[in-house]
DRENTORRO-914859 format. One record per residue (C-alpha): residue number from 1; x, y, z. Coordinates in steps of 0.25 Angstrom, whole numbers, plus 5000, padded with zeros to 4 digits. Example, Ala and Ser with C-alpha at 12.3 -4.5 7.8 and 13.67 -1.06 7.14 Angstrom:
# residues 2
[1,[5049,4982,5031]]
[2,[5055,4996,5029]]
//
This chain:
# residues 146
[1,[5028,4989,5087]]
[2,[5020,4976,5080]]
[3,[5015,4979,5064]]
[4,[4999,4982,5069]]
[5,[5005,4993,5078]]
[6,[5014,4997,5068]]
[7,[5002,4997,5057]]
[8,[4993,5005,5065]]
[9,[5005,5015,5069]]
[10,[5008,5017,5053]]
[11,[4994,5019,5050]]
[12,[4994,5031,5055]]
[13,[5006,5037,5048]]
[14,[5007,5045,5036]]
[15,[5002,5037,5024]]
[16,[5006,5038,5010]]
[17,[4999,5027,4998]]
[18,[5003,5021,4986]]
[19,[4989,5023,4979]]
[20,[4985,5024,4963]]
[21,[4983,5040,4964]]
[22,[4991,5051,4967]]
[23,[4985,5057,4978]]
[24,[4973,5055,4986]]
[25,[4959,5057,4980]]
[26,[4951,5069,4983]]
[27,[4938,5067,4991]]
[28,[4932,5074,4978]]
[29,[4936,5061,4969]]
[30,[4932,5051,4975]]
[31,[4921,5046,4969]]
[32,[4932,5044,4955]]
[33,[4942,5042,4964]]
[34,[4934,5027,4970]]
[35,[4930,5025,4955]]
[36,[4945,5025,4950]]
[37,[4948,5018,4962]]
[38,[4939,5005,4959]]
[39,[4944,5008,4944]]
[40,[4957,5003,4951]]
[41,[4952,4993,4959]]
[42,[4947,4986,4946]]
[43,[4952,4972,4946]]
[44,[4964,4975,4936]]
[45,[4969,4988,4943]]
[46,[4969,4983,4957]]
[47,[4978,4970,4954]]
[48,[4987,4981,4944]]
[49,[4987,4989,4959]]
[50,[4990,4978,4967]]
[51,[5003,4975,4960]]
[52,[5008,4990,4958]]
[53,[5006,4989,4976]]
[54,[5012,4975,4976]]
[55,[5026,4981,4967]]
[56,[5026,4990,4978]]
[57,[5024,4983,4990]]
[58,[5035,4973,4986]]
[59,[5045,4984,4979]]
[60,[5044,4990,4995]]
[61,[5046,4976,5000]]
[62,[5060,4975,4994]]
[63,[5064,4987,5005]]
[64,[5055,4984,5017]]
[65,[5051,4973,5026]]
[66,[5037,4973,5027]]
[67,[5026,4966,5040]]
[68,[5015,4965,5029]]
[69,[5001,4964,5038]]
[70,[4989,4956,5027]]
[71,[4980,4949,5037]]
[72,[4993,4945,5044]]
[73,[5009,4950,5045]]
[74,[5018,4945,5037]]
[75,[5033,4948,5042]]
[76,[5038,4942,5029]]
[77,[5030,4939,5015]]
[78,[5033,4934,5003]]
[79,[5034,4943,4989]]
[80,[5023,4934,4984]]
[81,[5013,4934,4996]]
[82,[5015,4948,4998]]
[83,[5010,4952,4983]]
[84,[4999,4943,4985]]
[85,[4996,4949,4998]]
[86,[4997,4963,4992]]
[87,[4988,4957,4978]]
[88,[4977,4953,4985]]
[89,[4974,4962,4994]]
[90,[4973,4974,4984]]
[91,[4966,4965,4974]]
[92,[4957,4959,4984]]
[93,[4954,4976,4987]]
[94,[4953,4971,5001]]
[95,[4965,4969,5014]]
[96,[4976,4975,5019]]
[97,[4994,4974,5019]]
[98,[5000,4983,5028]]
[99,[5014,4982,5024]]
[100,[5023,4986,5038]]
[101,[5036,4992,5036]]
[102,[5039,4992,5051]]
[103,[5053,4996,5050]]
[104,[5050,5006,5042]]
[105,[5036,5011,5050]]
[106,[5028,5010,5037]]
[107,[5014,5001,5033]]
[108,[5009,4999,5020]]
[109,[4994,4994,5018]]
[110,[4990,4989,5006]]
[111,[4974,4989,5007]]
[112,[4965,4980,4998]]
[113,[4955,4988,4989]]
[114,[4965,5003,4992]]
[115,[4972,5008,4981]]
[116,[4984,5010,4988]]
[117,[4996,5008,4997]]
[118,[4996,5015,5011]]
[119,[5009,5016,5017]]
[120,[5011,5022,5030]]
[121,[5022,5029,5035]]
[122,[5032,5027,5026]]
[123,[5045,5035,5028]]
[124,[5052,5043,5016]]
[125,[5060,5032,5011]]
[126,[5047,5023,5010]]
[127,[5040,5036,5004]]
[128,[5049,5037,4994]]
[129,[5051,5020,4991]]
[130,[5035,5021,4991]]
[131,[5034,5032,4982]]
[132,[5043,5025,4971]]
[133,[5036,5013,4973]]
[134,[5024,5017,4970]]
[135,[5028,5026,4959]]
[136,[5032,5014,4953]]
[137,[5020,5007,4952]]
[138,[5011,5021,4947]]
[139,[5008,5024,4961]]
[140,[5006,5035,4967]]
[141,[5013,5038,4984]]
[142,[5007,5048,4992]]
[143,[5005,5052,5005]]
[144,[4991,5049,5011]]
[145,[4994,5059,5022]]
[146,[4993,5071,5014]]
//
């Protein structure tokens, strides 16, 4: 299977995120909810976000190969491009990473202007790895599924 097949089979699998809250949003808090969440789009907060995803992505790279898709695939990226790859698109608020983990059958998507880390199919060991990752930067896991 080639990495847009595989994308588009993973993202229709469970979903989990590494988001800021811990637990989706009632529909009957939405209007704080979208108030908070420009709050941390703020210039300040978003670039203090981006670092806390980009501690994670490369704390998970140390385990994982990764096909990374930005516009075009990259099979193998440097440290440095992949944090500044990471930067500007949650900065900027707009693009997309899907990270591939095709031996492990799991996509991450990091998507400009979201406040969050989807991560699709990720079996127990990336479940828990994930978890402790995010614990580690005052983020929250959880599955999106439930």
């Amino acid at each position: 299977m080639d990495n847009h097949a595989q994308i588009e089979s993973l993202l229709n699998k469970p979903c989990f995120v590494i988001d800021f809250l811990p637990e989706q949003v009632p529909q009957t808090s939405q209007k704080r909810f979208f108030d908070i969440e420009q709050y941390f789009m703020s210039n300040t907060e978003i670039k203090n976000h981006a670092l806390k995803i980009i501690r994670i992505i490369l704390k998970l790279y140390c385990y994982f190969h990764f096909d990374i898709y930005c516009r075009q695939w990259f099979g193998s990226i440097e440290v440095k491009q992949l944090t500044k790859m990471i930067y500007n698109t949650v900065t900027s608020k707009k693009g997309d990473i899907y990270i591939l983990l095709a031996d492990e059958d799991c996509l991450l998507h990091i998507e400009g202007g979201v406040l969050n880390l989807t991560v699709y199919n990720p079996n127990t060991h990336l479940q828990q790895l994930l978890s402790s990752l995010a614990l580690s930067e005052n983020l929250f896991w959880w599955s999106a599924d439930a």
